[in-house]
C-alpha positions in Angstrom: 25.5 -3.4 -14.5 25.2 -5.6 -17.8 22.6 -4.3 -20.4 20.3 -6.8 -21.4 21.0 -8.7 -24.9 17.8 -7.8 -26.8 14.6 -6.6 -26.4 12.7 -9.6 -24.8 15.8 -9.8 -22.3 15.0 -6.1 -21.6 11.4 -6.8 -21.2 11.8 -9.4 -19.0 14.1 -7.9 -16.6 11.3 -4.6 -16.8 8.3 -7.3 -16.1 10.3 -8.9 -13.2 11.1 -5.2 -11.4 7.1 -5.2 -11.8 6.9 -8.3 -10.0 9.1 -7.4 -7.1 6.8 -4.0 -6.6 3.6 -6.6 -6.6 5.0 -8.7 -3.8 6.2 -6.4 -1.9 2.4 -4.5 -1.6 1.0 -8.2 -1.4 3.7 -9.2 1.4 3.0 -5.5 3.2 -0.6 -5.9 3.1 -0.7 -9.5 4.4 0.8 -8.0 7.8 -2.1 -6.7 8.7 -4.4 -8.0 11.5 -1.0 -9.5 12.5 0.3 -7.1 15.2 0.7 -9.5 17.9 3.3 -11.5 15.3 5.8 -8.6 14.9 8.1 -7.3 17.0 9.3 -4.0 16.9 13.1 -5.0 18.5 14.8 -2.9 15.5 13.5 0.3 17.3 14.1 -0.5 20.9 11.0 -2.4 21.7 9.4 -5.8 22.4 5.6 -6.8 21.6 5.1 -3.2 21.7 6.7 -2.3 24.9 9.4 0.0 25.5 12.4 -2.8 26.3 14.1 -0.3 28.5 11.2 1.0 30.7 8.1 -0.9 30.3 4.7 0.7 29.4 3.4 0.6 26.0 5.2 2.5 22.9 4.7 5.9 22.8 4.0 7.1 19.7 6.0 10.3 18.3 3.3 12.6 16.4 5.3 12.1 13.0 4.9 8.6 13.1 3.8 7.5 9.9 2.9 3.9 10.4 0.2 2.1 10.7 -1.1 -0.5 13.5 -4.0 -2.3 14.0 -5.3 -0.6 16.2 -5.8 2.3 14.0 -8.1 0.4 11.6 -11.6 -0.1 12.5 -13.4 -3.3 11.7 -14.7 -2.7 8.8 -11.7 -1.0 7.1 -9.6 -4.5 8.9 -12.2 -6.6 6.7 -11.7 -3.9 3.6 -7.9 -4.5 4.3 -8.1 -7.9 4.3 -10.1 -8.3 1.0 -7.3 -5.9 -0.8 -4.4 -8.2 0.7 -6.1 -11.3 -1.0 -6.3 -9.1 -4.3 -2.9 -8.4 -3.7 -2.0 -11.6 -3.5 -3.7 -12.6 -6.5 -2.5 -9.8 -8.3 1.0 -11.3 -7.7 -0.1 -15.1 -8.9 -1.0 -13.5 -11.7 2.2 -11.6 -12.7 4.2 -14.7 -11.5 2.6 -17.1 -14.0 2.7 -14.0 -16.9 6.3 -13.4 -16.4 7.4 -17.0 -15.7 7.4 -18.3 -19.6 8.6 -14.7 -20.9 11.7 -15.1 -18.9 12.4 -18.5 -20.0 12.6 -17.5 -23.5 8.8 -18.9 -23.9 7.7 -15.8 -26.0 9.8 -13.9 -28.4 7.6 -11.9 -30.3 8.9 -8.2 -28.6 6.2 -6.3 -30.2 3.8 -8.2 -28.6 5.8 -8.4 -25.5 6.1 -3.8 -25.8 2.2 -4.2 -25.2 2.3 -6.6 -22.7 4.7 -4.0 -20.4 2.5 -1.4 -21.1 -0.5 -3.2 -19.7 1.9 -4.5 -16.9 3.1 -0.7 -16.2 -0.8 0.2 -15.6 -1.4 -3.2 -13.4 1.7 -2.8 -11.6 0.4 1.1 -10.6 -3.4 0.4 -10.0 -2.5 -2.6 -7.7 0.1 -0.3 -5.7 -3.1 2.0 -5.3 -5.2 -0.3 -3.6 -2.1 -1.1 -1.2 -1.8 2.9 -0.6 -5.5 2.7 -0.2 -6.0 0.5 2.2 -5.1 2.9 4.9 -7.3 5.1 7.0 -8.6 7.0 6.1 -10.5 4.4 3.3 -12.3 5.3 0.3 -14.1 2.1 -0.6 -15.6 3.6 -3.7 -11.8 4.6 -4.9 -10.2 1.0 -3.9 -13.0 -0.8 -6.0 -12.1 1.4 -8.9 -8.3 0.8 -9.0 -8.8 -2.6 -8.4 -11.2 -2.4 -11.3 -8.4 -0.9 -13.3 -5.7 -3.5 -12.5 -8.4 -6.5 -13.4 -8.6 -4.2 -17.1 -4.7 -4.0 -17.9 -4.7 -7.8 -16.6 -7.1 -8.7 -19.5 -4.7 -6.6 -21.8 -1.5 -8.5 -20.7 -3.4 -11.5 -20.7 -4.1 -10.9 -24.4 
């Protein structure tokens, strides 16, 4: 794999793996309360059913994903909310990285603080995806989603 060619190169290939993390929790989280859109034909089944015997899937006891069903209303609506911060979160990080990868900005030391603050955004935003599954701690969400808004306002700077 080529190393970068200097620091903002480095910085901006760093700032875009960030980016990739956001959209993926964003992307994740917007699935939900969209059930009846996927299909589950990678793992033998079809809207749920079993393809090869009817009936409704049958859950193995070490399955670790999450359906709809398992979230109640009020943690649908929580999940929800955190899927439009999610979203946002990634708007954000698109139009930051956008002019450092064009060359926009060159000052690195500036650009060293900027990935710092994106390192602690990046984190606190994959929190409040983690989070958003039951069991929810509402209290715990609105405080890593406080977090991500503070290293925001640092990269911002």
């Amino acid at each position: 794999q080529k190393c970068p060619t200097d620091g903002r190169a480095a910085i901006s290939k760093a700032l875009l793996r960030s980016a990739t993390f956001l959209k993926d929790v964003a992307t994740e989280l917007a699935e939900l309360g969209h059930d009846e859109d996927r299909s589950g034909k990678e793992n033998g089944e079809e809207n749920g059913e079993n393809v090869n015997g009817g009936g409704p899937r049958v859950r193995d006891e070490d399955d670790m994903r999450f359906d709809d069903d398992d979230f109640d209303e009020e943690e649908m609506r929580v999940a929800t909310q955190c899927a439009a911060f999610a979203t946002a979160s990634f708007g954000f990080m698109r139009a930051l990285v956008a002019p450092i990868v064009r060359g926009a900005a060159s000052d690195v030391h500036a650009l060293e603080k900027v990935l710092d603050a994106c390192a602690g955004f990046q984190r606190a935003v994959e929190e409040v995806g983690a989070g958003v599954y039951p069991p929810q701690d509402v209290g715990e969400l609105a405080a890593h989603a406080g977090h991500a808004m503070d290293q925001a306002r640092a990269m911002a700077v």
